[in-house]
C-alpha positions in Angstrom: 3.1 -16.5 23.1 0.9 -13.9 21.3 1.0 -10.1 22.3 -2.1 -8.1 23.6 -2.4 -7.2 19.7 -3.0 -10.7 18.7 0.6 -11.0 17.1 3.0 -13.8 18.8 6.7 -12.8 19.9 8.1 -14.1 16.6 5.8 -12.1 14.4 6.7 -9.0 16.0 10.2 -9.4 15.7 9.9 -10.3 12.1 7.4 -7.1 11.2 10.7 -5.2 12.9 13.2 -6.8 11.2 11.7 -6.2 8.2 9.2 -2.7 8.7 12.1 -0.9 7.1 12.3 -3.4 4.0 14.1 -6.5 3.1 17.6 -6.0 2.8 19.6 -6.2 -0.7 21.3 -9.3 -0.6 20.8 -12.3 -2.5 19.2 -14.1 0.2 17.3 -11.8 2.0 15.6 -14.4 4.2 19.0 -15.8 5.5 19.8 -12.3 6.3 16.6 -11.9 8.4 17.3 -15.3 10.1 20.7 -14.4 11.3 19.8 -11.3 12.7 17.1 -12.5 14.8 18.9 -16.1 15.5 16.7 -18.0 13.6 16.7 -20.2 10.3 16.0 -19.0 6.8 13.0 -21.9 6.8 11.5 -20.8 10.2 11.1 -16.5 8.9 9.8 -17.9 5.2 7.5 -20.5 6.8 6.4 -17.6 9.3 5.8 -15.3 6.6 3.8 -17.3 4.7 1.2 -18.3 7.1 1.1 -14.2 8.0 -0.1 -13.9 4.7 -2.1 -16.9 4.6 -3.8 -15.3 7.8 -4.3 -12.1 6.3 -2.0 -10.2 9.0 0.3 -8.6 6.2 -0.5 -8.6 2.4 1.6 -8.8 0.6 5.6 -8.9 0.1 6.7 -7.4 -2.5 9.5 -4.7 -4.4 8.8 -1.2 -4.3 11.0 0.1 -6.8 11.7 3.8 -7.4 10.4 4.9 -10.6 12.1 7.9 -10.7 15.7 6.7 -10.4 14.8 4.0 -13.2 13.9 6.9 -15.3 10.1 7.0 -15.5 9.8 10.5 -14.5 6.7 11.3 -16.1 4.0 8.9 -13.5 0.1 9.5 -13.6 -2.1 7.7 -12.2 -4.9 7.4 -14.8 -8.6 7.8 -13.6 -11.8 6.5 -15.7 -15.1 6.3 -15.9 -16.2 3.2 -16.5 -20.1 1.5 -16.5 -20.3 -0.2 -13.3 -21.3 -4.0 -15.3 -18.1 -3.8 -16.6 -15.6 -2.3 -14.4 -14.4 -5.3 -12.8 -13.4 -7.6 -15.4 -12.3 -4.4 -17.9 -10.1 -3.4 -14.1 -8.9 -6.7 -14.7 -7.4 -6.7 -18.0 -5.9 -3.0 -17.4 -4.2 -4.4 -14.1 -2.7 -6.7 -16.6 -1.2 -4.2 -19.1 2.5 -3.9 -19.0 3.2 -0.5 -18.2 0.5 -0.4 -15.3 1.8 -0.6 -12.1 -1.4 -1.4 -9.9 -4.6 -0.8 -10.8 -7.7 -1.1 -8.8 -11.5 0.0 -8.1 -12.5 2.8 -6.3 -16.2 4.6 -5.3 -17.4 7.5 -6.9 -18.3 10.5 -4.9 -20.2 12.3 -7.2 -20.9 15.1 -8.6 -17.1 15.7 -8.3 -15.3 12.8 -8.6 -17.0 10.3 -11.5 -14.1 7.9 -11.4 -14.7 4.7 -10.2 -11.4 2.8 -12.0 -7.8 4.2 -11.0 -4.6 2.5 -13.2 -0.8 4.3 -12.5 1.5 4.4 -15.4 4.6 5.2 -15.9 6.7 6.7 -19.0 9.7 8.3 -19.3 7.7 11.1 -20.7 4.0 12.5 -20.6 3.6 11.8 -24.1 4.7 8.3 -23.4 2.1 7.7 -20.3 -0.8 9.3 -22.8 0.2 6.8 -25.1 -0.4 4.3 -22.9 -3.8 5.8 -21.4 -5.1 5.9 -25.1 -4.1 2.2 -25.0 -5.9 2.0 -22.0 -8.8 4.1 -23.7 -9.1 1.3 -26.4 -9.5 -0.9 -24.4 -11.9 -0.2 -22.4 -14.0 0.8 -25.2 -18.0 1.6 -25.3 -17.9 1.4 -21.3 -15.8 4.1 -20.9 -17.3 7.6 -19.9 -14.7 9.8 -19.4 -11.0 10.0 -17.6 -8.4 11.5 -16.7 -4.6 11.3 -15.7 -3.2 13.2 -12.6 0.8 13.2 -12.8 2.9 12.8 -9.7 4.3 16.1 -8.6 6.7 14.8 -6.2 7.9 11.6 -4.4 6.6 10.3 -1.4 8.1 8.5 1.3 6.4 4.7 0.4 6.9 2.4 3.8 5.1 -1.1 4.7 3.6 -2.2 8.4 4.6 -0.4 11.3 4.3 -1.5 14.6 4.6 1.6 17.0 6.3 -0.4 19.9 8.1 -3.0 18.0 11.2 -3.5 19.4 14.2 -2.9 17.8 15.8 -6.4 16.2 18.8 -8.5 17.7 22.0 -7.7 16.4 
Protein backbone atom coordinates (compact mmCIF):
# COMPACT_ATOMS: atom_id res chain seq x y z
CA UNK A 1 0.00 0.00 0.00
CA UNK A 2 1.66 3.29 -0.88
CA UNK A 3 1.21 6.48 1.39
CA UNK A 4 -0.28 9.88 0.13
CA UNK A 5 3.53 10.75 -0.49
CA UNK A 6 4.00 8.03 -3.11
CA UNK A 7 6.06 5.89 -0.57
CA UNK A 8 4.56 2.26 0.43
CA UNK A 9 4.17 1.12 4.20
CA UNK A 10 7.51 -0.73 4.02
CA UNK A 11 9.54 2.16 2.59
CA UNK A 12 8.55 4.35 5.29
CA UNK A 13 9.34 2.16 7.96
CA UNK A 14 12.73 1.49 6.50
CA UNK A 15 13.60 5.47 5.85
CA UNK A 16 12.76 5.36 9.90
CA UNK A 17 14.66 2.69 10.81
CA UNK A 18 17.39 3.95 9.26
CA UNK A 19 16.92 8.23 9.03
CA UNK A 20 19.22 8.17 12.01
CA UNK A 21 21.91 5.94 10.27
CA UNK A 22 22.73 2.31 9.92
CA UNK A 23 23.67 0.87 13.07
CA UNK A 24 27.43 -0.37 13.86
CA UNK A 25 27.18 -3.91 13.69
CA UNK A 26 28.57 -6.27 11.39
CA UNK A 27 25.42 -6.85 9.67
CA UNK A 28 23.65 -3.85 9.70
CA UNK A 29 20.83 -5.19 7.39
CA UNK A 30 20.06 -8.11 9.74
CA UNK A 31 19.81 -5.54 12.49
CA UNK A 32 17.31 -3.50 10.41
CA UNK A 33 15.30 -6.73 9.65
CA UNK A 34 14.83 -7.71 13.17
CA UNK A 35 13.73 -4.59 14.30
CA UNK A 36 11.05 -4.13 11.90
CA UNK A 37 10.24 -8.14 11.75
CA UNK A 38 11.46 -8.63 8.52
CA UNK A 39 14.36 -10.57 6.63
CA UNK A 40 17.81 -9.18 5.97
CA UNK A 41 16.98 -10.10 1.96
CA UNK A 42 13.47 -8.32 2.06
CA UNK A 43 15.24 -4.53 3.63
CA UNK A 44 18.41 -5.06 0.99
CA UNK A 45 16.15 -6.06 -1.87
CA UNK A 46 13.86 -2.90 -0.79
CA UNK A 47 16.77 -0.69 -0.65
CA UNK A 48 17.99 -1.38 -3.82
CA UNK A 49 15.05 -0.86 -5.90
CA UNK A 50 14.68 2.70 -3.77
CA UNK A 51 17.77 3.57 -5.31
CA UNK A 52 17.08 2.04 -8.57
CA UNK A 53 13.89 4.34 -8.47
CA UNK A 54 15.68 7.30 -7.49
CA UNK A 55 13.73 7.79 -4.01
CA UNK A 56 17.04 7.88 -1.89
CA UNK A 57 20.56 8.25 -3.38
CA UNK A 58 22.67 6.90 -2.19
CA UNK A 59 23.81 4.72 1.00
CA UNK A 60 26.81 5.38 2.14
CA UNK A 61 29.52 6.13 5.47
CA UNK A 62 29.66 9.56 6.67
CA UNK A 63 32.67 9.40 8.67
CA UNK A 64 33.88 12.15 11.00
CA UNK A 65 36.94 13.71 9.71
CA UNK A 66 37.65 15.37 12.65
CA UNK A 67 37.83 12.42 15.16
CA UNK A 68 40.08 10.56 12.42
CA UNK A 69 42.40 13.50 12.71
CA UNK A 70 41.89 15.55 9.55
CA UNK A 71 41.36 18.78 11.29
CA UNK A 72 42.46 20.98 8.77
CA UNK A 73 39.13 20.44 5.86
CA UNK A 74 38.59 23.00 2.86
CA UNK A 75 36.68 22.68 0.45
CA UNK A 76 38.62 23.83 -2.61
CA UNK A 77 36.89 26.16 -5.20
CA UNK A 78 38.26 26.63 -8.97
CA UNK A 79 37.77 28.25 -11.92
CA UNK A 80 37.80 26.16 -14.52
CA UNK A 81 36.92 26.74 -18.63
CA UNK A 82 33.52 25.51 -18.98
CA UNK A 83 34.87 22.76 -22.20
CA UNK A 84 36.66 21.24 -19.63
CA UNK A 85 35.22 21.18 -16.37
CA UNK A 86 33.38 18.08 -16.58
CA UNK A 87 35.85 15.52 -17.48
CA UNK A 88 38.88 17.66 -15.41
CA UNK A 89 35.68 17.41 -12.29
CA UNK A 90 36.03 13.90 -13.08
CA UNK A 91 39.53 13.08 -12.56
CA UNK A 92 39.67 15.45 -9.32
CA UNK A 93 36.60 13.46 -7.83
CA UNK A 94 38.97 10.68 -8.39
CA UNK A 95 41.97 11.93 -6.38
CA UNK A 96 42.59 10.23 -3.11
CA UNK A 97 42.42 12.79 -0.64
CA UNK A 98 39.09 14.37 -2.22
CA UNK A 99 36.15 13.53 -0.55
CA UNK A 100 33.34 14.55 -3.11
CA UNK A 101 33.74 16.82 -5.66
CA UNK A 102 31.27 18.20 -7.95
CA UNK A 103 30.08 21.11 -10.40
CA UNK A 104 28.41 24.07 -9.40
CA UNK A 105 27.07 27.56 -11.37
CA UNK A 106 28.76 30.62 -11.26
CA UNK A 107 27.08 33.68 -10.07
CA UNK A 108 29.19 36.18 -11.18
CA UNK A 109 30.86 38.88 -10.63
CA UNK A 110 31.27 37.46 -7.07
CA UNK A 111 31.48 34.05 -7.13
CA UNK A 112 33.72 32.78 -10.46
CA UNK A 113 33.85 29.15 -9.28
CA UNK A 114 32.14 26.78 -11.09
CA UNK A 115 34.16 23.38 -9.75
CA UNK A 116 34.02 22.71 -5.83
CA UNK A 117 36.55 19.55 -4.45
CA UNK A 118 36.72 19.08 -0.25
CA UNK A 119 39.94 17.94 1.11
CA UNK A 120 41.10 16.95 3.94
CA UNK A 121 44.66 17.02 5.81
CA UNK A 122 45.69 16.83 9.01
CA UNK A 123 47.09 20.30 8.50
CA UNK A 124 46.52 23.38 6.17
CA UNK A 125 49.84 22.89 4.74
CA UNK A 126 48.89 19.33 4.01
CA UNK A 127 45.29 20.31 2.21
CA UNK A 128 47.40 23.11 0.05
CA UNK A 129 49.51 20.44 -0.86
CA UNK A 130 46.96 18.69 -2.16
CA UNK A 131 45.12 21.79 -3.89
CA UNK A 132 48.49 22.46 -5.73
CA UNK A 133 48.11 18.83 -6.80
CA UNK A 134 44.84 19.65 -7.76
CA UNK A 135 46.27 22.90 -9.50
CA UNK A 136 48.48 20.68 -11.70
CA UNK A 137 46.16 18.98 -12.72
CA UNK A 138 43.86 20.89 -13.91
CA UNK A 139 46.42 22.79 -15.80
CA UNK A 140 45.93 25.59 -18.71
CA UNK A 141 41.93 25.47 -17.90
CA UNK A 142 42.27 26.65 -14.64
CA UNK A 143 41.51 30.46 -13.94
CA UNK A 144 41.73 30.99 -10.50
CA UNK A 145 40.67 29.22 -6.96
CA UNK A 146 40.48 29.08 -3.85
CA UNK A 147 40.14 26.97 -0.50
CA UNK A 148 37.55 27.90 2.27
CA UNK A 149 38.48 25.80 5.56
CA UNK A 150 35.72 24.38 7.76
CA UNK A 151 35.35 26.54 10.81
CA UNK A 152 33.21 24.19 12.67
CA UNK A 153 31.26 20.86 12.43
CA UNK A 154 27.93 20.46 11.30
CA UNK A 155 25.39 18.18 12.25
CA UNK A 156 25.49 15.82 8.71
CA UNK A 157 21.87 13.73 8.65
CA UNK A 158 20.26 11.71 5.62
CA UNK A 159 16.25 11.59 4.60
CA UNK A 160 13.80 12.68 6.97
CA UNK A 161 10.47 11.95 6.85
CA UNK A 162 8.55 14.46 9.16
CA UNK A 163 5.78 11.88 10.21
CA UNK A 164 7.59 8.75 9.96
CA UNK A 165 6.71 6.69 12.62
CA UNK A 166 8.85 5.59 15.07
CA UNK A 167 10.19 1.73 14.26
CA UNK A 168 9.05 -1.58 15.97
CA UNK A 169 10.90 -2.62 18.77
Amino acid sequence: MSSPQGLTDLQRRLIAATQAGLPLTPHPYQAIANQLGLTEALVIETLQDMLQRGLIRRIGAVPNHYRLGYTANGMSVWDVDEAQVDELGQAVGHLPFVSHCYRRPRHAPVWPYNLFAMVHGHTREEVEAQAEQIRQLLGSALRGHDILYSSQILKKTGLRLRDAQPAKE
